[in-house]
N, C-alpha and C positions, 0 to 999 in steps of 0.2 A: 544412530537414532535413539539408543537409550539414554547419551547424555543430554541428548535433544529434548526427551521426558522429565528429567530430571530436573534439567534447569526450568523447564516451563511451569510443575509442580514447588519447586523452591519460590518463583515470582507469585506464584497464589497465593503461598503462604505469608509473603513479605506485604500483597496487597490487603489482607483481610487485619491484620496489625495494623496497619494504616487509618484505615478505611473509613476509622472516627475524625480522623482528620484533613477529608474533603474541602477545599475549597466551596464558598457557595457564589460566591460574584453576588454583583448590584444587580436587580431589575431593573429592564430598561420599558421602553416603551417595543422593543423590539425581541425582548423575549419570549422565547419558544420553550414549553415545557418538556421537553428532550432533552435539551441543549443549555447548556451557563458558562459560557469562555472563560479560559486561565487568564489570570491578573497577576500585576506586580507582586513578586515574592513568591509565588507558584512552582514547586518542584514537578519536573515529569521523567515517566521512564519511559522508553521510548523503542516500540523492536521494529524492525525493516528485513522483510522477505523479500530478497531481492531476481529478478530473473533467472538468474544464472544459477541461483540454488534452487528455484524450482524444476529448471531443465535436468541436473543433476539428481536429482528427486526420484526423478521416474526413468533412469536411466538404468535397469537392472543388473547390468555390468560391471558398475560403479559402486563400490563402497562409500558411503557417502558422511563423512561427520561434520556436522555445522555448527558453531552460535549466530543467530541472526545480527542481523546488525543493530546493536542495543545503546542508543543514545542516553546518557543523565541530562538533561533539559533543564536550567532558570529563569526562568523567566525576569531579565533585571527592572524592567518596566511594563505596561502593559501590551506593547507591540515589540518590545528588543529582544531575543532570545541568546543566551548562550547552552552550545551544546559541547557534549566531548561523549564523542563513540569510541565502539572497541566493537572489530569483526573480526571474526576466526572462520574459516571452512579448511577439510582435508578430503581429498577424495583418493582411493586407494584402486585399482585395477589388477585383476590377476588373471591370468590367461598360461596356459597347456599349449606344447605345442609338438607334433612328429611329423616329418618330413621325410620320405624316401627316395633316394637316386640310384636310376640305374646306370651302369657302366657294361663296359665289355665281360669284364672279370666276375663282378659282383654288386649286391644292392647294396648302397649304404644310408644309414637312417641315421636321424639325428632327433636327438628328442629335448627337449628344454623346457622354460619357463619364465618369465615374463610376470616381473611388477613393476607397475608404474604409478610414481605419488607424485600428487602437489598438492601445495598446501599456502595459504595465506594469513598474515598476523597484521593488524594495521588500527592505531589509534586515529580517531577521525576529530581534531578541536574542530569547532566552526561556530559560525553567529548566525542569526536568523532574523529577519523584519517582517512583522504581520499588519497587513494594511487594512483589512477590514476589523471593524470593533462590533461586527453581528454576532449575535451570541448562537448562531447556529452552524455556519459556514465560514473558512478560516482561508484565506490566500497568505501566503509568503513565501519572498524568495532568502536564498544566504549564500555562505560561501563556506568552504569546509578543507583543509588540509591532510588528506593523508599520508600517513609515516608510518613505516613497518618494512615487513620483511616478506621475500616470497622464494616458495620454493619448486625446486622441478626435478624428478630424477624417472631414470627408466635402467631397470637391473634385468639382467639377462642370463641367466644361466641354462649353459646345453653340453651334449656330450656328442661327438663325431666322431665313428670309426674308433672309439675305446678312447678317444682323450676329451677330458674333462674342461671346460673354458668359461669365460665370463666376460661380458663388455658393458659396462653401466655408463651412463651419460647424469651427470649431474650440474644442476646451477643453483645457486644462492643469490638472491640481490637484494639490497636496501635501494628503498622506494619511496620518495617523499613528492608529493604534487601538489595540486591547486585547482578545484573543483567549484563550479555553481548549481544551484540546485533550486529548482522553482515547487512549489509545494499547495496542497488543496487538504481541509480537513474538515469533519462534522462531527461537532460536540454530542456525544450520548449519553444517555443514562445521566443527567442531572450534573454532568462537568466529568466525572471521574474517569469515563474513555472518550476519545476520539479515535477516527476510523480516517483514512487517507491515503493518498497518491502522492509521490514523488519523483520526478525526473533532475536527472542532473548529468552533466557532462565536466571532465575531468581531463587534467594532461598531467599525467605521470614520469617521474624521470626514474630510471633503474640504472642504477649504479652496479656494478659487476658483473655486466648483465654477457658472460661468456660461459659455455657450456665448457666443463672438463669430461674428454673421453678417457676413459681406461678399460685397457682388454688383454687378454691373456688367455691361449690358447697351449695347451698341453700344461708341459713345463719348460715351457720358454720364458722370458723375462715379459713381463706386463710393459705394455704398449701405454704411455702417457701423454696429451696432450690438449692444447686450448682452440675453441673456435664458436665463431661467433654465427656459425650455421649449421647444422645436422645435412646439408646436403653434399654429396660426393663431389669431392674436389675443392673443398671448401678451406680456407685460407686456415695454416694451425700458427698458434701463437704458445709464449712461454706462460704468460701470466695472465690474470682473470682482470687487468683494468681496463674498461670501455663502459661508456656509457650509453642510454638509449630514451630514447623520448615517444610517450606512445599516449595518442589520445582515443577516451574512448567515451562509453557513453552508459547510462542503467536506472532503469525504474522500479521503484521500489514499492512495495507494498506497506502501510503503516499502519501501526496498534499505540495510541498512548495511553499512561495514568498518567494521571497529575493530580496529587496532593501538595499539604501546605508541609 
């Protein structure tokens, strides 16, 4: 959350340097003194809060570090847009844990600890078309590319009956897909922000997309191997290549500036 302050305090700083150099757009006959839409040659910066980080948000168990999803925006004409985003979230989990078993002989307890990270990096190019020219209500749809990396691990460390062990699950993948995204916005404050909604749906391809087990109990040799499921009985392979195709879907929350 503090780099989350950070970075929010650093965009204020960068908008009030700006801020002499507001767009003012033509008056129309349809002008609303709120409202002055961006025009050919118009820069915007662009942040998206999207679902999934707000469920993480309020999730107290969760560690949670994000940058929204922060698009630079050109407008090359006055309804053509090009964009190029860049999303980061990490979310961290840690959990305690003691267990006891009885036997005939004796109880035996086992005490450990548990973290679990993922994490996502993903450059978003894309293009955008705005079909209305109202200077106070914006529709466009586009199409947008994501490319990056994702990550997943779960570390386990316990002790049983005096011996010391560990079994972590790890996966890495590159990710590139092909998204549409339909879009609603209202110009405020005399052009400088708009406020809006976005949906879009996406098919993602993940490349390596194979869990490595490893574990090791006592001082015995570490247990190594590949599989493309965490459940019991699940198929182990040598090597991390397979691929996977996953569609999904996410609405986003949006804040723009745009300056010249």
């Amino acid at each position: 959350m503090k780099k989350m302050v950070l970075l929010i305090a650093l965009c204020v700083g960068m908008f009030s340097t700006v801020n002499a150099q507001i767009t003012t757009g033509k008056s129309t006959s349809k002008v609303i003194k709120t409202g002055n839409r961006a025009q050919a040659g118009d820069y915007g910066l662009y942040f998206g809060g999207t679902t999934n980080m707000f469920k993480n948000l309020v999730d107290k168990n969760i560690e949670f570090t994000t940058l929204p999803l922060i698009n630079f925006k050109y407008m090359y004409t006055d309804q053509m847009e090009f964009r190029l985003g860049l999303e980061f979230w990490k979310t961290k989990n840690f959990q305690k844990y003691k267990q006891e078993e009885e036997t005939e002989e004796s109880t035996e307890t086992t005490k450990g600890k548990t973290k679990t990270l993922e994490s996502r990096n993903y450059l978003y190019p894309g293009i955008a078309y705005h079909f209305s020219t109202n200077n106070l209500l914006d529709v466009y749809v586009g199409a947008e590319m994501p490319i990056g990396w994702s990550r997943y691990g779960v570390y386990n460390d316990y002790s049983y009956a005096g011996d010391n062990g560990y079994d972590n699950v790890t996966k890495t993948t590159f990710d590139i897909g092909l998204g549409g995204f339909i879009g609603l916005q209202a110009y405020i404050a005399n052009l400088p922000l708009a406020i809006g909604v976005e949906y879009g749906l996406s098919t993602m391809l993940h490349c390596g997309d194979k869990y490595k087990y490893e574990a090791k109990a006592g001082e015995g040799d570490a247990q190594v191997y590949y599989t493309t499921s965490l459940e019991e009985g699940a198929g182990q392979y040598d090597g991390l290549k397979v691929r996977k195709t996953e569609v999904g879907s996410q609405v986003r929350f949006t804040l723009t500036y745009y300056f010249k």
